[in-house]
N, C-alpha and C positions, 0 to 999 in steps of 0.2 A: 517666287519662281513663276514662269509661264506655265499658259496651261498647254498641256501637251497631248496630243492624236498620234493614233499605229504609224498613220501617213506622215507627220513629222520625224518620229523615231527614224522609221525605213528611208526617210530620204539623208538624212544624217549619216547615216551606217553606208545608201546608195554611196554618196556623195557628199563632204562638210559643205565644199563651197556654194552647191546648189541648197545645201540648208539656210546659208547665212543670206543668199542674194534675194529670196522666197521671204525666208520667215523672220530674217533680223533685221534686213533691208530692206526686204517689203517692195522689191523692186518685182512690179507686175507685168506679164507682155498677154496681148492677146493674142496669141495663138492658141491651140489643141490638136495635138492627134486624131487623126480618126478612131484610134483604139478609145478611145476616151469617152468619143462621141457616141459610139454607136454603144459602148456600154453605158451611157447615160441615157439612152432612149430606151433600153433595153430595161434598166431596171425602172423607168419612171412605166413602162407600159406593164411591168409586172404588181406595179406597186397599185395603177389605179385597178387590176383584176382584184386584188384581196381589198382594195378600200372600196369597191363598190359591193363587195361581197357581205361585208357588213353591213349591207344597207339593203342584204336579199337579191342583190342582183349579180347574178352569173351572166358576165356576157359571153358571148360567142367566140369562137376563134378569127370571124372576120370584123365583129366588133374593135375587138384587141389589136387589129394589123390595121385599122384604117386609124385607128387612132394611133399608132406606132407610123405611118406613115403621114401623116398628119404632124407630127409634133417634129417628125424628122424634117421636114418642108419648112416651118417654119422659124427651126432653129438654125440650118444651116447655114453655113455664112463664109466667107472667105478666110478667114481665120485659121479654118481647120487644114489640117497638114495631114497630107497622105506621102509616108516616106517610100513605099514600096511600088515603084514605078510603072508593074506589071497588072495593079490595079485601080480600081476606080472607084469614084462614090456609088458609085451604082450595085459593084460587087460586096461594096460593105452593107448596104441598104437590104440588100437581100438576105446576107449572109445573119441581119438580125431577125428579119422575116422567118429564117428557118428556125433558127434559137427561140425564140417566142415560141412558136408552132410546136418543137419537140418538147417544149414543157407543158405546154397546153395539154398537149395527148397526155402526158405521163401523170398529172395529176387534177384532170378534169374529173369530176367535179370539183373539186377544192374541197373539200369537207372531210377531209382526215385529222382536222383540227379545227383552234379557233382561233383565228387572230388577234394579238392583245395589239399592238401595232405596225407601222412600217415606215421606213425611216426613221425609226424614234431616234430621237437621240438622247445620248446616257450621258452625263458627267456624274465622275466621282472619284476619289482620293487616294491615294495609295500609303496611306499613313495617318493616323492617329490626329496628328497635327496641322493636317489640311497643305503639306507643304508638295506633294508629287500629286499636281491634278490632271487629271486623265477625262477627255471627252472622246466621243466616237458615234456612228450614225449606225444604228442595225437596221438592213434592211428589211428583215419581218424578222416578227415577235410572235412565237405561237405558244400555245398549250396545249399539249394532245389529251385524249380522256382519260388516261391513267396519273394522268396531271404532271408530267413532265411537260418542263419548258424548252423550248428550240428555238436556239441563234438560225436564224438562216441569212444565210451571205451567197448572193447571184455573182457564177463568173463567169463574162464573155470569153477568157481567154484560149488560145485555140494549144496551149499548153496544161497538161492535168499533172499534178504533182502525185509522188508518191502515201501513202498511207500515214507513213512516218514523218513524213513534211505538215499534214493536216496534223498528228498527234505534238506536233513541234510548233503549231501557226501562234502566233502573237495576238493578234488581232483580235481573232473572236475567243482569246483567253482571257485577254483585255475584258472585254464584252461580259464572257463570264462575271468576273470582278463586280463591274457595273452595276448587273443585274439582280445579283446576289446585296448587293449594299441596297441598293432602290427598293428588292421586296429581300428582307434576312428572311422569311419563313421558308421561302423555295428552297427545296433539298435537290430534286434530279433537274437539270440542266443536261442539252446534248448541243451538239456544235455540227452544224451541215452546213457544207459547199453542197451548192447545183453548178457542174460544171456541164455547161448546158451545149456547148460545143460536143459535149458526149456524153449528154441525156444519162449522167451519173451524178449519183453522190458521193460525197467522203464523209464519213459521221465519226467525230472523237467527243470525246469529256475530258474532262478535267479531275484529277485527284486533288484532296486538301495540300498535298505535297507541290504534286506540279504546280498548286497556284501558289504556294509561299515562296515557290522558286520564278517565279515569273515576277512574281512580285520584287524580290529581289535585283533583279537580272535589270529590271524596266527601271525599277530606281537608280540601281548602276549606272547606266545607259545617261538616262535624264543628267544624272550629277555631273557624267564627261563630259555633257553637251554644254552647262551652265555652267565649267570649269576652264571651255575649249577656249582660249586668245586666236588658233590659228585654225581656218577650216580652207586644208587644202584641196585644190581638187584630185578627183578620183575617175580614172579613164575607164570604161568598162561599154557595152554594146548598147547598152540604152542611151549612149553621147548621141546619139542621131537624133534621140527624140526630146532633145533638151532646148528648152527656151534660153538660155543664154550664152549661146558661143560666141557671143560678142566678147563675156565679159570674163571670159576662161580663159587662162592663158595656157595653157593646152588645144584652144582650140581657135582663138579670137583672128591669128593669122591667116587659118584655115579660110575664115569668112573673111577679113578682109580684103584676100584677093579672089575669092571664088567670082568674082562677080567681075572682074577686069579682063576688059581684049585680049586677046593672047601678046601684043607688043605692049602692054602696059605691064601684064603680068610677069613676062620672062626681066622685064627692066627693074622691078619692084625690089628694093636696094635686099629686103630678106629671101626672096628667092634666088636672086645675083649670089648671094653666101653660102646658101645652102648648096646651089648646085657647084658653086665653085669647091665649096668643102666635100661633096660627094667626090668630085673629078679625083681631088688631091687624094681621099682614101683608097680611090679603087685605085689609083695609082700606086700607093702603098702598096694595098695588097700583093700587089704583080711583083713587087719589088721582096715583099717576106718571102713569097713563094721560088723567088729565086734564089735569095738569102739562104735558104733553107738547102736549096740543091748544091749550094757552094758550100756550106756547113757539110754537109754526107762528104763530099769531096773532100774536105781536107781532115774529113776521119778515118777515111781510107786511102791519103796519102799519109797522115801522122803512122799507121799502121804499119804500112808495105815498106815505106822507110826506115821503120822503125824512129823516128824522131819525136820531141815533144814539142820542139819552137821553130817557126815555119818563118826564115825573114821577107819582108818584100821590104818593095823600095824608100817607105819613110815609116815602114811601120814592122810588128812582128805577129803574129798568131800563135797563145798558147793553147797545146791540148791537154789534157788531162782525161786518164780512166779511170773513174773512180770505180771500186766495187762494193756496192751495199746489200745489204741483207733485207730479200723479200720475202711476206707471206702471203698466203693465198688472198685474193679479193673475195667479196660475198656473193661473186657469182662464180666462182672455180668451185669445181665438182668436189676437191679435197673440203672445204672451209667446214661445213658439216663436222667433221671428223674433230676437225681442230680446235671448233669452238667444244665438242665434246670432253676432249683432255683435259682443255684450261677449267672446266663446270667444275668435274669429278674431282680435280684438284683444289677446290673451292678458291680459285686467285682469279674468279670472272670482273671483279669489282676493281679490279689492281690494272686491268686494262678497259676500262670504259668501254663494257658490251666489244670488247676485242677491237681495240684501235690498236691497228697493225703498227703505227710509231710507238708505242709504249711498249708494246710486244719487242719489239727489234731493239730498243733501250733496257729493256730487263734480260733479255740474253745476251745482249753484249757484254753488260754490267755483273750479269751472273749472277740477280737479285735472287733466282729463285734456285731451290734443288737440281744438284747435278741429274740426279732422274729425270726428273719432268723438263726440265731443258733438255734434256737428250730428247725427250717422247716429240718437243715439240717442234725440235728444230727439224728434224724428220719431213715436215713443210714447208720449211721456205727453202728460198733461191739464190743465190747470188746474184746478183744482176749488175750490169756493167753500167754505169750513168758517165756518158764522155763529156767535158765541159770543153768549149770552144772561145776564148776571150781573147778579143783586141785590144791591143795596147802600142803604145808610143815607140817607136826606137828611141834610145837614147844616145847622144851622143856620139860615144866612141863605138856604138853599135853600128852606124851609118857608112 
């Protein structure tokens, strides 16, 4: 088997096909995001604060921002993609200026622990047998003096999840894993986000249970993925930030007409079909909704006449009233009451959590006690259902 990262899982589960075109296909583009970019300045500037810190040196907060704009200068490049039209590299440049700055405050000096590393990277195995292997990068590695270990993972995102999303995260559970196999003596592990957009943390652990369940879960996961023959694509809001809608067929036509004249593009033989197929339904539509008013009409001429077969001139119209038997729905005020009878009567299992078809077939059929039928027919309705069907004249009908 391959070896496998958080970031492979979650793009699988994102997306198959952006798995296969990535990591099976190996089909590279140079683009990035700006969200990408600015959180990769962001944690390389936090990373050289704790590794110069091991060497005695605290630097400054304008230390830290000239070399944050310094690295940002000379990494940038044409490649990066800003999808949000309302801003600019400039607003992202700053926006990590401020993120830097609000951690700076919130934990200058740095000396609430000790760094064992940053960016380490871990690999290790999810089995006995070395077959589920698992690699991943922690952004720092600490020790506090009580001798707890700390995952810490830096998020630019301008999104803070809930409490129970961090006691649910993957990732630095993964990590966990890792850390614990690399040193077995470590007992207390804790798991912190700095979600630095709002100068917070999230802090979870792990139980022996939750990791044999993740364990679990991760291996599941791995074996879909090395079992998958087909990895379809999957539409969702991050389509925008995706390097290949060339090769998406969900998206691939999208780009290859984004880019044509307006007289190339209305000519483009799949836009020609499209709009000509829109034309044809909204026509339809106008057509049911008259359908429909013709239909009322010949329910209340089959009435007023009292008839059932309506002739016209090569054809006839049958009506029919049926009358069936209804119960409350599970938003009528009665249904409470009802499902109460059917409980106490212990026959809740005999209609599937009260599927009003099953219900309406065991009183007709008279499966159950004439009581409790009484109690519960008490709730439904009759209800009229008129059926409306065209048909042929035949012959001597004409």
């Amino acid at each position: 088997m391959a070896i496998y990262s958080h970031s492979q899982l979650g793009m699988y589960e994102q997306c198959p096909l952006k798995f296969k075109l990535r990591y099976r296909d190996k089909i590279k583009r140079d683009i990035e995001g700006i969200e990408a970019f600015l959180g990769t300045m962001v944690h390389d500037t936090l990373k050289k604060c704790y590794d110069d810190l091991r060497f005695t040196r605290i630097n400054s907060l304008s230390n830290l921002l000239a070399f944050y704009n310094k690295i940002w200068q000379q990494n940038w490049n044409d490649s990066i993609v800003i999808m949000k039209p309302e801003l600019t590299q400039e607003n992202y440049r700053a926006l990590g200026e401020k993120l830097i700055g609000s951690y700076y405050d919130r934990y200058s000096p740095f000396d609430a622990d000790i760094t064992i590393q940053t960016e380490m990277r871990i690999g290790f195995s999810l089995d006995d047998e070395n077959k589920y292997r698992m690699q991943g990068y922690i952004d720092r590695l600490s020790r506090t003096q009580d001798g707890t270990y700390e995952i810490h993972d830096y998020k630019t995102s301008a999104h803070m999840p809930e409490q129970e999303d961090a006691d649910k995260d993957r990732q630095l559970g993964l990590y966990h894993i890792g850390v614990q196999k690399k040193w077995p003596d470590i007992e207390n592990i804790r798991l912190i986000w700095h979600y630095l957009a709002f100068d917070t943390e999230l802090i979870s652990s792990r139980t022996p249970e939750a990791i044999s369940s993740l364990i679990e879960s991760t291996r599941s996961l791995i074996d879909e993925i090395e079992a998958a023959k087909d990895f379809p694509p999957n539409e969702s809001r991050l389509c925008d930030w995706c390097e290949y809608p060339d090769l998406c067929p969900r998206r691939k036509h999208f780009f290859k007409v984004e880019a044509l004249p307006v007289n190339e593009y209305l000519n483009e033989p799949g836009v020609v079909l499209a709009n000509k197929y829109a034309a044809l339904k909204n026509r339809e539509s106008g057509i049911e909704d008259e359908m429909e008013k013709v239909r009322e009409a010949i329910l209340d001429y089959a009435k007023r006449e009292e008839v059932e077969v309506i002739k016209g001139s090569d054809c006839k119209v049958k009506v029919t009233f049926d009358e069936k038997l209804k119960f409350p729905r599970k938003s009528d005020a009665e249904r409470l009451e009802l499902d109460s009878i059917i409980k106490e009567a212990g026959k809740w299992d005999e209609v599937s959590a009260l599927d009003t078809t099953s219900l309406v077939s065991i009183v007709e059929k008279s499966l159950w006690s004439k009581d409790l039928i009484d109690r519960v027919i008490k709730y439904g309705r009759i209800e009229e259902t008129p059926t409306v069907r065209l048909l042929k004249l035949k012959d001597e009908e004409k």
